[in-house]
C-alpha positions in Angstrom: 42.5 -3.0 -27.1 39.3 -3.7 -25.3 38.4 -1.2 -22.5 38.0 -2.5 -19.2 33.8 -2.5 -17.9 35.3 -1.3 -14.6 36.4 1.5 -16.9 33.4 2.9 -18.2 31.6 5.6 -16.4 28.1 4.2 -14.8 25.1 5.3 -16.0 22.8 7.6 -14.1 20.0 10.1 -15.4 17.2 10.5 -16.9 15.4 8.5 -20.1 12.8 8.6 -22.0 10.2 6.1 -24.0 7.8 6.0 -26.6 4.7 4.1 -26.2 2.0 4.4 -29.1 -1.4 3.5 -28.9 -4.5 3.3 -31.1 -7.5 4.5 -30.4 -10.9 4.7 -31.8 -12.1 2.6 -34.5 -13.0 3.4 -38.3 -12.7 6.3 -39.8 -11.9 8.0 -36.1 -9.2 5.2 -35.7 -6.1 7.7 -34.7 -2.5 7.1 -32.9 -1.5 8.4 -29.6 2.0 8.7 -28.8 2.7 8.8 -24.8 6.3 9.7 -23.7 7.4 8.3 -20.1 10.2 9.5 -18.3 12.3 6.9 -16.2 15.3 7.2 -13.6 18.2 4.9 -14.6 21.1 3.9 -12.1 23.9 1.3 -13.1 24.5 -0.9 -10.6 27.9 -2.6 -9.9 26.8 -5.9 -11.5 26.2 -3.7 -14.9 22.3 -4.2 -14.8 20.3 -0.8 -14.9 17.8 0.1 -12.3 14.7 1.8 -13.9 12.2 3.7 -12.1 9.0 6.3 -13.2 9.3 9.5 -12.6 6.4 10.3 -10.3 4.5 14.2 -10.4 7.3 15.3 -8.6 10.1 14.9 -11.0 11.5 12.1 -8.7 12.1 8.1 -8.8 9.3 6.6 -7.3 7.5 2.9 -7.2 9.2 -0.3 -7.8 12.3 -1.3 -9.7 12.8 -2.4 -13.3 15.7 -4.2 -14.3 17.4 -3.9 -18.0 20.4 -4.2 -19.8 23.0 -1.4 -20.6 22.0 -2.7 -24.0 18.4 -2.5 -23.9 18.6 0.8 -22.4 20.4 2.4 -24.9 18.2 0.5 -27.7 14.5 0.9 -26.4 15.2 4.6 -24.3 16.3 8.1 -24.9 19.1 10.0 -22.6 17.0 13.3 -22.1 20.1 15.2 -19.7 18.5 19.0 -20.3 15.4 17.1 -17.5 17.9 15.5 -15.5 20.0 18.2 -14.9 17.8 21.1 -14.9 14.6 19.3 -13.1 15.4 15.8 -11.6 18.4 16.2 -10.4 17.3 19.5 -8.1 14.0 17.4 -6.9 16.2 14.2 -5.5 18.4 16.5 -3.9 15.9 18.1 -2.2 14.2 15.0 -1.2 17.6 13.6 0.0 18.4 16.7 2.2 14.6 16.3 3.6 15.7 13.0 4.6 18.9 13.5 5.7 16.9 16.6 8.2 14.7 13.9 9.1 17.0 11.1 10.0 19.3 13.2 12.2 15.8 14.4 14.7 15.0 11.2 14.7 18.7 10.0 16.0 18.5 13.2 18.1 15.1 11.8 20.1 12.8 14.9 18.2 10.9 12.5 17.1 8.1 14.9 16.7 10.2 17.0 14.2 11.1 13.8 12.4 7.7 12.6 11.9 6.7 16.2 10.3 10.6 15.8 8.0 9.3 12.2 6.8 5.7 14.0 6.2 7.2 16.5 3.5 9.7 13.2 2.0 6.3 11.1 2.0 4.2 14.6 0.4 7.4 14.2 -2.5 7.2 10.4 -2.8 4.5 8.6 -0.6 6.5 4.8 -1.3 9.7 6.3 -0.4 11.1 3.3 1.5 13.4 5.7 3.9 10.5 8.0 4.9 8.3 5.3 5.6 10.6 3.3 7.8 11.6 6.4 9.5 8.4 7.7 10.6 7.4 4.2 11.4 10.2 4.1 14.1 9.0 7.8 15.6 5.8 6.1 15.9 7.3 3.2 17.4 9.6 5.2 19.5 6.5 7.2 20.9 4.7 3.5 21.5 1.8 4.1 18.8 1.1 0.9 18.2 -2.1 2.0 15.8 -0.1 4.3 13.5 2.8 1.8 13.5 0.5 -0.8 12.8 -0.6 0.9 9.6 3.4 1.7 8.4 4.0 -2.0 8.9 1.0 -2.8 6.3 2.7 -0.5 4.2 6.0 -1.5 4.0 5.5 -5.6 4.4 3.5 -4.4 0.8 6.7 -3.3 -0.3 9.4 -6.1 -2.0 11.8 -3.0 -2.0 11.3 -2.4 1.8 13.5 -5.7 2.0 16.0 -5.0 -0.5 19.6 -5.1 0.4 20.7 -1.0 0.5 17.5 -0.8 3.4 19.0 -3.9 5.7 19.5 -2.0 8.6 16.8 0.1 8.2 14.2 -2.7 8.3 16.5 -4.4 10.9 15.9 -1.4 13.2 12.1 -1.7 12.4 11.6 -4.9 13.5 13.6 -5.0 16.9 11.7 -1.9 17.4 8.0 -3.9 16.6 9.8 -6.6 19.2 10.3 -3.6 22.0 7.0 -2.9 21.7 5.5 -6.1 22.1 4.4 -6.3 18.6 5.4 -10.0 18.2 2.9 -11.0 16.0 3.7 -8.2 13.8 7.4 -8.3 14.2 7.5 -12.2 13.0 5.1 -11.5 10.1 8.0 -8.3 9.2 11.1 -10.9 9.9 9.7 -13.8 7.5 8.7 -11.4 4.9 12.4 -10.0 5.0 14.1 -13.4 4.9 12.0 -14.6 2.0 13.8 -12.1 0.1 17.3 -11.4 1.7 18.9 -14.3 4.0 20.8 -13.1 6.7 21.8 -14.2 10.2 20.1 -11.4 12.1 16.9 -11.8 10.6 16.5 -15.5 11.7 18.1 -14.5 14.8 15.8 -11.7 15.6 12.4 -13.9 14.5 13.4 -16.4 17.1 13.9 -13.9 19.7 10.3 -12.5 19.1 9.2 -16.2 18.6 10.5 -17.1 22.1 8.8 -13.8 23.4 5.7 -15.7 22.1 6.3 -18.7 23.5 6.7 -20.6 20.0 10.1 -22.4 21.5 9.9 -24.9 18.9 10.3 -22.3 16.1 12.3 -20.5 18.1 15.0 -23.1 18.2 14.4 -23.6 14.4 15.6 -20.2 13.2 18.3 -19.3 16.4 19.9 -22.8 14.4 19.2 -21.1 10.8 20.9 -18.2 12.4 23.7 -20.3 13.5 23.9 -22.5 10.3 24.7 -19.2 8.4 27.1 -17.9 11.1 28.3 -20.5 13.4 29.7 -18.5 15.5 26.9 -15.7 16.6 27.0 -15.9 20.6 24.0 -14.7 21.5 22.0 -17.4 19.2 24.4 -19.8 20.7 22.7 -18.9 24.1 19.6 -19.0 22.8 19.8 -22.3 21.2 21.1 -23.8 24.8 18.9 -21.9 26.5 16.3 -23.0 24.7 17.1 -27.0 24.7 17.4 -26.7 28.0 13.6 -25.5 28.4 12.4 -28.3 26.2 14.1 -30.7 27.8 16.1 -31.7 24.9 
């Protein structure tokens, strides 16, 4: 009887692999052998997530995909690191975060920022850290240091990536409130490059009206409205905005 895949426990810890290396040439011609140590998650699609292990004994940088099968061919399960060193540091950057998020919610934006300092000090691509303290900057209307997490982040692919929708969502109305059209746009057709969604298109014409592109404006509030025909505030914008062109 063949199990069911639904069946089998996902994978989740932490691997290892062997990469050796010549050096030197001659007689002082020698092999190095360098062991890396990787993060894997199974996702629900069966494809495994692999990412390095940064200084900090956590998962940092981008995202490699493999196969159960590769994984278990090319690395080795090394659970005595997991549990006894990676596990600890990803809870502890997970509880930083979770500090961080709830000052934020709570208006301590201050205290937030200083939270998604020791999360960034832990892992300085951390995709939840940076958005957050992007929005305390944002929330406090400084447009310089918010300028800079925006560079940062539109750097990142995995800034745009599903699990982080309303996170980068929340960024770019906020970039919108604060009159960072320019910015905001740039953010929006960076993030529907990579995930399409109604509220992206929706929210890039809303900054794109604020900027007096109508044109483009009416361009993506119809995207938004070819995806969900049904959304009533880009049905208002779409009539409001024929109506201003005349058309």
């Amino acid at each position: 009887m063949t199990a069911n895949v639904s069946d089998t426990p996902k994978i989740k810890g932490t691997f290892s692999t062997k990469l050796v290396q010549e050096i030197g040439t001659g007689t002082t011609k020698k092999k190095v052998v360098q062991t890396f140590l990787y993060f894997a998650e199974e996702k629900d699609n069966g494809e495994i997530g692999l990412r390095v292990l940064n200084e900090k004994d956590v998962p940092s940088g981008e995202e490699q995909i493999v196969s159960r099968e590769e994984l278990l061919e090319s690395f080795t399960p090394e659970l005595e690191i997991y549990m006894s060193t990676v596990f600890p540091a990803i809870q502890k950057l997970n509880k930083t975060l979770a500090k961080a998020d709830r000052q934020r919610q709570q208006g301590n934006t201050f205290t937030a920022e200083m939270e998604y300092g020791k999360a960034l000090n832990i892992d300085e691509e951390n995709i939840r850290a940076n958005f957050g303290i992007g929005l305390c900057y944002l929330g406090r209307n400084e447009a310089a240091k918010a300028t800079d997490i925006f560079k940062r982040l539109i750097a990142l692919d995995a800034a745009f990536e599903k699990q982080h929708k309303h996170l980068f969502n929340d960024f770019g109305i906020s970039l919108r409130k604060n009159s960072m059209f320019d910015e905001a746009v740039s953010f929006y057709s960076k993030a529907v490059g990579l995930t399409d969604d109604e509220n992206l298109y929706f929210n890039m014409a809303r900054c794109q009206y604020e900027k007096g592109e109508h044109e483009e404006s009416l361009k993506n509030a119809e995207k938004c409205l070819e995806i969900n025909p049904d959304s009533n505030p880009a049905q208002k914008l779409v009539k409001h905005l024929k109506k201003k062109m005349g058309s």
